[in-house]
N, C-alpha and C positions, 0 to 999 in steps of 0.2 A: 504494500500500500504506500502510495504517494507523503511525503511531509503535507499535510494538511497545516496551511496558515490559519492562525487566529486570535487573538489579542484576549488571554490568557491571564496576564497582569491585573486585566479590568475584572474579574472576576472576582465578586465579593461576598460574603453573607449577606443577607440580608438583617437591623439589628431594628431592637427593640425600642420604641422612644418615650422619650421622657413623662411621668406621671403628669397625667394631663387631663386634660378634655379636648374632645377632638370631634370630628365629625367623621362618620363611616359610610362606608356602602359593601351590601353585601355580595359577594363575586361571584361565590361559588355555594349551595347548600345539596347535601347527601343523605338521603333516607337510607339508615341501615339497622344497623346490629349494635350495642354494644359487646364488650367481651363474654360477659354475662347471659347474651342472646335477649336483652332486652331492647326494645323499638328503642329508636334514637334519630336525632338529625345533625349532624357535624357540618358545621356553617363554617364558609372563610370570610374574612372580612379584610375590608383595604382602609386604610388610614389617608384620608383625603387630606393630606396636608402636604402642599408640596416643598416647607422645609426640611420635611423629610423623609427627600424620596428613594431611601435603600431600607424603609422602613419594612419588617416584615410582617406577611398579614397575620391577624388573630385565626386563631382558632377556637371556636366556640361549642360545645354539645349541648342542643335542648335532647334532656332525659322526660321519656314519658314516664309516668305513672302507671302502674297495673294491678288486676285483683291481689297479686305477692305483696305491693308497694307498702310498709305500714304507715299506717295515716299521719305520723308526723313528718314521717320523709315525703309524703303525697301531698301535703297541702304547702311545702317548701317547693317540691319542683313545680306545681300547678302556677303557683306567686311569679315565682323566675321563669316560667313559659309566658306570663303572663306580662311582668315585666319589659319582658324581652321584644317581645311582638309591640306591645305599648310604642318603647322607644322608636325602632324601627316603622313606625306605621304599618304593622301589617296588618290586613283586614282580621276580624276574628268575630267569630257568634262565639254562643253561649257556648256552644259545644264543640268546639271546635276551628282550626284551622287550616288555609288549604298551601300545605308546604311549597308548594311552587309558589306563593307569593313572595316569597322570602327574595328572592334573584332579583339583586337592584334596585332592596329595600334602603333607606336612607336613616341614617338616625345621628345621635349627638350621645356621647358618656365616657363617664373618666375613665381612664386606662388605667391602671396599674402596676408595675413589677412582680414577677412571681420567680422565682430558681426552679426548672424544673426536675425530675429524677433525675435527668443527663447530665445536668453540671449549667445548661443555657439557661438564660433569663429570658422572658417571653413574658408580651403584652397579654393581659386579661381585663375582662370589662368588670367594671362597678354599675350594675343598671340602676337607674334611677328609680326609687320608691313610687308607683303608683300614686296619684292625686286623691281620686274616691277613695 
């Protein structure tokens, strides 16, 4: 195979920014599985700010609830499903959400620092407390 040119230098991680508030949009969202085999949706998110743009995106999981759930871990994730969607404007009835709305939701909330298991620091959202 031929020396393939390519400017190698410029290659960077992408890094974490600073505890804030920021404005978002969401890029990518995945109905799957957690490890557990419980329903989940793993959202990415981009940090609309262009002083920092080798920021890397969020990663977010809204965790459903199930008949297993016990009711104080249920009524935690239901708040922060709740929440979440809230921030984001995504549409929502009583009962429900329709996860393809999520794609190129916009919303506004402070980021965080967290260290993860790996040794990396990585943005996490603080969503803002519902009004009602």
């Amino acid at each position: 195979m031929p020396f393939i040119s390519v400017p190698l230098d410029d290659a960077k991680e992408a890094e974490p920014v600073p505890e804030g508030e920021y404005d978002l949009r969401i890029v990518k969202a995945e109905d799957g599985e957690s490890k557990k085999g419980n329903a989940m949706t793993t959202v990415y998110i981009k940090i609309e700010d262009s002083a920092y743009p080798n920021a890397a995106l969020l990663r977010h999981w809204i965790t459903y609830p199930d008949r297993d759930t016990p009711a104080d871990q249920r009524q935690m994730r239901l708040l922060d499903i709740k929440r979440f969607l809230t921030c984001f404007g995504v549409a929502q009835e009583s009962n429900g959400f329709n996860s393809d709305d999520l794609l190129g939701a916009v919303g506004r909330s402070f980021l965080y620092q967290e260290e993860g298991d790996d040794g990396n620091v990585y943005n996490r959202l603080r969503l803002p407390r519902l009004k009602d």
